[in-house]
N, C-alpha and C positions, 0 to 999 in steps of 0.2 A: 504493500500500500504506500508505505513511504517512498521507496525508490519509484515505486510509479508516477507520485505529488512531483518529486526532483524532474522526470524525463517530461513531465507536462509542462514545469515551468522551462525549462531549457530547451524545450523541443523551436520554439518562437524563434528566442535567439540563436539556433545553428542555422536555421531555416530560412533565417533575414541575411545573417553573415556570408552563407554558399550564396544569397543571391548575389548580395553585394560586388563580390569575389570577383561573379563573372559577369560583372556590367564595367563598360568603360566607363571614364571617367578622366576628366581633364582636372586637373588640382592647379591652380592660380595661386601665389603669393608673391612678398615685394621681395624676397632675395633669399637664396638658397646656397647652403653651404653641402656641393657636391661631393666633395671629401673634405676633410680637414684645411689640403691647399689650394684648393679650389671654389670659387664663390662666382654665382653666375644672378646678374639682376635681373627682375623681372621675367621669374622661369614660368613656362606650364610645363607640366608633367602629366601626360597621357598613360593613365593606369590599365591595365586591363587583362584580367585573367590573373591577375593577383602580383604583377609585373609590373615593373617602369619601362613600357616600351619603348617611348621618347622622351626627349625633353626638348624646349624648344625657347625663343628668348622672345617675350613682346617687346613693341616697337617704346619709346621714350613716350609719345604721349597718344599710348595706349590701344591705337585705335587698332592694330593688329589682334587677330584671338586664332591662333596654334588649333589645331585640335577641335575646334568648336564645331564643324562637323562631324569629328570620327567617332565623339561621346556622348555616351547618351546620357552623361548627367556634367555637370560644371560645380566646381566647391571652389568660390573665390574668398580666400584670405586678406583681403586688398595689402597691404605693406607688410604684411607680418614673415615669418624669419624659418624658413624649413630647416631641418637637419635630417640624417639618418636616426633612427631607432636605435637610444643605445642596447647594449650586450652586457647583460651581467655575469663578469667569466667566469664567479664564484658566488651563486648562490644559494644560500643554505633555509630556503624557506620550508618547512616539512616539520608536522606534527613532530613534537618535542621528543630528543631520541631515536628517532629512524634513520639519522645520516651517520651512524657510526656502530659497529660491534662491539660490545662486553667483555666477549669473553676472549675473542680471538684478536692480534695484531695485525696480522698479514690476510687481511678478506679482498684481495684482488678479482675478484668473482661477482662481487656484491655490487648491483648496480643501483645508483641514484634511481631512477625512474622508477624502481620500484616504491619508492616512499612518494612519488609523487602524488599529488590530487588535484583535479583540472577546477575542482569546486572552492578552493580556499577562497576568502573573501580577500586574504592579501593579497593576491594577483590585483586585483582592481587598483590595489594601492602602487604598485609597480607602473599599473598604463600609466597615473595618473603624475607620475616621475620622470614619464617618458620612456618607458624600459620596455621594450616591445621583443625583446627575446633574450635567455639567460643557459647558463649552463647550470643546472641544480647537483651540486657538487657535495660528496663526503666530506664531514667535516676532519677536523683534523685530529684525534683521537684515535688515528689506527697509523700504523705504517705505513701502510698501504690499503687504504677503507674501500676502493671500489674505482667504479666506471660512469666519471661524469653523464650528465643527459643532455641536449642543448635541444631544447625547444621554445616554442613561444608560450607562454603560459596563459590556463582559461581554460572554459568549455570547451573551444571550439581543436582544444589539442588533449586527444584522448591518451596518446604515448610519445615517447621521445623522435624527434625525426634524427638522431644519428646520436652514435657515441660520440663524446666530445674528448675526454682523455680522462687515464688514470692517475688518480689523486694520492698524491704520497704525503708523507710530513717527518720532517724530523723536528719537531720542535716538542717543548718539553708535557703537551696536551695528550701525546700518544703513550708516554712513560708508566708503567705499571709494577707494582713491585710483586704482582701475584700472578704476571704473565711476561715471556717474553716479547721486549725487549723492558730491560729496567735503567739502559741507558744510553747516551747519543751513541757512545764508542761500540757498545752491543746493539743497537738499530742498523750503525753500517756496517757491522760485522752479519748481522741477519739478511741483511739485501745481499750485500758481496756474497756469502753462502748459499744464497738460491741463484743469481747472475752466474755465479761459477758451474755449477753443479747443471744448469740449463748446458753450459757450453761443453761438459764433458760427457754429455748423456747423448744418444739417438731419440728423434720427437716421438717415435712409438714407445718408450719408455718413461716418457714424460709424465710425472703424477700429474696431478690437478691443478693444482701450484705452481710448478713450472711451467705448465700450457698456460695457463690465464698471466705467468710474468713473461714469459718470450717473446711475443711481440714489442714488445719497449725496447727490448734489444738494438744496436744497429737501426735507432729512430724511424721504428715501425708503427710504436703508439706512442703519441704525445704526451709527455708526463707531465705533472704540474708539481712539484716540490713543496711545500710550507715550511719555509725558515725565517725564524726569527734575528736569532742571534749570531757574531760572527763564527762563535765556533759552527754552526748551524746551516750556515750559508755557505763555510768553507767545505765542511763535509759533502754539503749536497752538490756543490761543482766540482771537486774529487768524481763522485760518482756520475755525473755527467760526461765529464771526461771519459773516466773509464772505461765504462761501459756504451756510450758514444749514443747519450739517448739524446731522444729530441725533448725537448724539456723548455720550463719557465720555471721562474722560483714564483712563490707568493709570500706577501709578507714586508721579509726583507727590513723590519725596522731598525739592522745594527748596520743595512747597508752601506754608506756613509761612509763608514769606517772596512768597506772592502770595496770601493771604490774600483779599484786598479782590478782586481781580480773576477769582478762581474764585469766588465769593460774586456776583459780578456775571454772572457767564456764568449760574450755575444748573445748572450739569450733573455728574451724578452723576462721583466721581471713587474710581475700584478700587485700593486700595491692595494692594503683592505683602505676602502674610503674611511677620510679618518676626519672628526667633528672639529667645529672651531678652536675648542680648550687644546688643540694637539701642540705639541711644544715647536717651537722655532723651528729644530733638526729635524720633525721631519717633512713640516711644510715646507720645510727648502729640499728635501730629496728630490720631487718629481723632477725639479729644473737641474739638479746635477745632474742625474741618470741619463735626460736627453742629451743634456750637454757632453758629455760622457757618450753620444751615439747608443743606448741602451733603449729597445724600446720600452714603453710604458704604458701598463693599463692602469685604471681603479677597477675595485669591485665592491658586494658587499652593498648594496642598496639598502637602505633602510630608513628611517626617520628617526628624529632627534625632537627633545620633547615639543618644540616650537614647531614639529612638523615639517621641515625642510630634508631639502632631498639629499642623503650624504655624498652621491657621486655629484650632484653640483655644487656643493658645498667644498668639496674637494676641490674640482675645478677651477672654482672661484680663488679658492685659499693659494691652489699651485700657482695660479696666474701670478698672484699678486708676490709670488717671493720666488719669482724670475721664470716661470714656463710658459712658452709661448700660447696664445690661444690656440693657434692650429693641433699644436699637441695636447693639449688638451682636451677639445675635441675628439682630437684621434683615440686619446683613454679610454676613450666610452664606445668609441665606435668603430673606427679600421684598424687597430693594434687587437683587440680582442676577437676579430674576424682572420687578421693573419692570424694570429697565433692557433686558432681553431680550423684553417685552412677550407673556409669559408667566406673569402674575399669577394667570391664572384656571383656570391648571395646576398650579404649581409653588412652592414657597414659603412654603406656610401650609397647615394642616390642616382648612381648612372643606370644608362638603357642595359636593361638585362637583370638589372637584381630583383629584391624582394623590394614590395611597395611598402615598407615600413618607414613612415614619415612622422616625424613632430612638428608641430606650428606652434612658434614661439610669438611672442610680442618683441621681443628682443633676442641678441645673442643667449643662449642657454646660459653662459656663467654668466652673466648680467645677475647680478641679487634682486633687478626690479623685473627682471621678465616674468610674464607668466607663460603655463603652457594652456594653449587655447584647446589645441587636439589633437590624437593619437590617431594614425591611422597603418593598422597594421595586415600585409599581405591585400591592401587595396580596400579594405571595410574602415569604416569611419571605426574606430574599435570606441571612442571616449573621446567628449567635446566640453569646454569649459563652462558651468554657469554660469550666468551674470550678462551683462554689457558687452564683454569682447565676444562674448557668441553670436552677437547680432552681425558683427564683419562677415561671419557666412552666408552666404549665398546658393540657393541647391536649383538648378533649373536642367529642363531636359533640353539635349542640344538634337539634332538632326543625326543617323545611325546613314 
């Protein structure tokens, strides 16, 4: 009876969203940031089938209109400010205690998606952040907890659409003194003993364990590391090296002070978005790291008691103690797409990706912008109340 009450209210909205989907749609605003380096004024973006199939530039005073035949509906923003959808590389939203194991360290097998729920009411809270798709990642309490999920979150996403990468950590969250590993130095002796034992075995002989780590091998599967400290950070690029994964650290708060040795590795490093109170060192990291040629994510979406968004809060913060806005930008949106090797989906607003768009009033790290509305995979997903919803405009154009 209950899950029947759930599929009658939801049944509407998957029914409204597939239409959406596949209806054109020309999208109008005053200026869109294409990538990070790229900024094009007066775009339309011709949606259709869940696509940015074009984009196209109107005239200065205005009287050109792109697209106004090809769609059969028109969404004008008049001046407001597009971005891509950001990506949250590491997100941990999942009933309390489902993104990590008890009893075991090493659960390589364990995938996120399965703690997932398309019903959480905190998704709503994410569109309205601008977060239009996330990796729902094990937390850091295992060695190795499992197999990210990257999807877009809501109803209208019943399972994950691909593995995103295997979540490691050495930090001191995985340490147990009733189970192995009880310490950093016994953690990379744990991994180095299953890495070795994979290499000196044939894959028919492979237990369960070893088949679910041998892919990371020789940067087969994307690993994503959690270190905090330098001993921490130092271990975990040792083992990158070593064993020659494809890898990212997250974390990274003693980075600073391994400056020279992550600049040497070259591997993307995800910083947790971190609130205003955060101390000098590490609102000034995001702008060494770039500077340093390191790329840079945030992650970690969540609210602060005033309600603000932490990855714009980040942003904002990075900006202002020397990181360029483009990179910036890029944190949220084309650095967490490379590093997920989903660039040519997800990220950026050119012909061929996913139609995942924000409509700002202003630049996103603006502290005065607001977000007007979310449109993800080409459905209006979420629109703002008040006065700046009236800039919208919905008319049917000729098909």
């Amino acid at each position: 009876m209950k899950a029947g009450a759930v599929a009658f209210l939801v049944l509407p909205f998957l029914l409204t969203s597939l239409l959406d989907a596949q209806r054109s749609l020309a999208l109008r605003v005053g200026r869109a940031w294409l990538g990070p380096d790229q900024k094009l004024e007066r775009p339309v973006f011709l949606i259709d089938g869940g696509k940015i199939v074009d984009v196209a530039q109107r005239g200065k005073d205005g009287s050109s209109s792109p697209f106004a035949s090809q769609a059969e509906r028109v969404l004008d923003f008049g001046e407001a400010v597009a971005t891509a959808g950001f990506l949250d590389l590491q997100n941990l939203t999942a009933p309390p205690g489902e993104l990590h194991e008890r009893v075991e360290s090493l659960t390589p097998r364990l995938r996120a998606e399965d703690a997932y729920d398309p019903f959480l009411p905190s998704w709503k809270e994410l569109w309205r952040r601008g977060v239009t798709s996330i990796c729902l990642s094990p937390d850091d309490q295992n060695l190795a907890g499992g197999l990210a999920a990257f999807l877009k979150p809501g109803p209208t996403e019943w399972k994950a659409r691909e593995e995103a990468f295997l979540k490691m950590s050495l930090t001191r969250s995985m340490l147990n003194r009733e189970r192995r590993p009880t310490s950093l130095l016994g953690a990379v002796d744990y991994l180095r003993e299953v890495f070795e034992g994979i290499g000196r075995t044939e894959p028919p002989a492979w237990d369960p364990l070893q088949r679910a780590m041998a892919p990371c091998l020789e940067g087969g599967r994307t690993v994503g590391i959690a270190a905090s400290t330098r001993a921490e950070i130092r271990a975990a690029l040792n083992l990158v090296k070593e064993f020659r994964l494809r890898a990212f650290l997250i974390g990274v708060e003693e980075g600073a002070d391994e400056m020279e040795a992550l600049r040497a590795a070259g591997i993307p490093v995800v910083l947790r978005a971190f609130a205003p109170s955060a101390p000098k060192r590490a609102l000034e990291l995001p702008a060494r790291l770039a500077k340093a040629g390191i790329p840079v994510a945030f992650c970690g979406e969540s609210t602060d008691r005033y309600g603000l968004s932490r990855l714009r809060t980040s942003m904002y913060f990075a900006i202002r103690n020397g990181l360029p806005p483009s990179k910036a930008l890029a944190a949220v949106t084309s650095v967490p797409a490379e590093i997920l090797k989903l660039k040519d989906r997800v990220g950026g607003l050119f012909k061929g990706r996913d139609a995942d768009v924000c409509i700002w009033s202003r630049a996103p790290w603006d502290p005065r912008a607001r977000l007007l509305a979310v449109l993800r995979d080409g459905t209006l997903l979420w629109k703002a109340p008040g006065k700046d919803a009236t800039k919208v405009s919905t008319r049917t154009g000729a098909r």
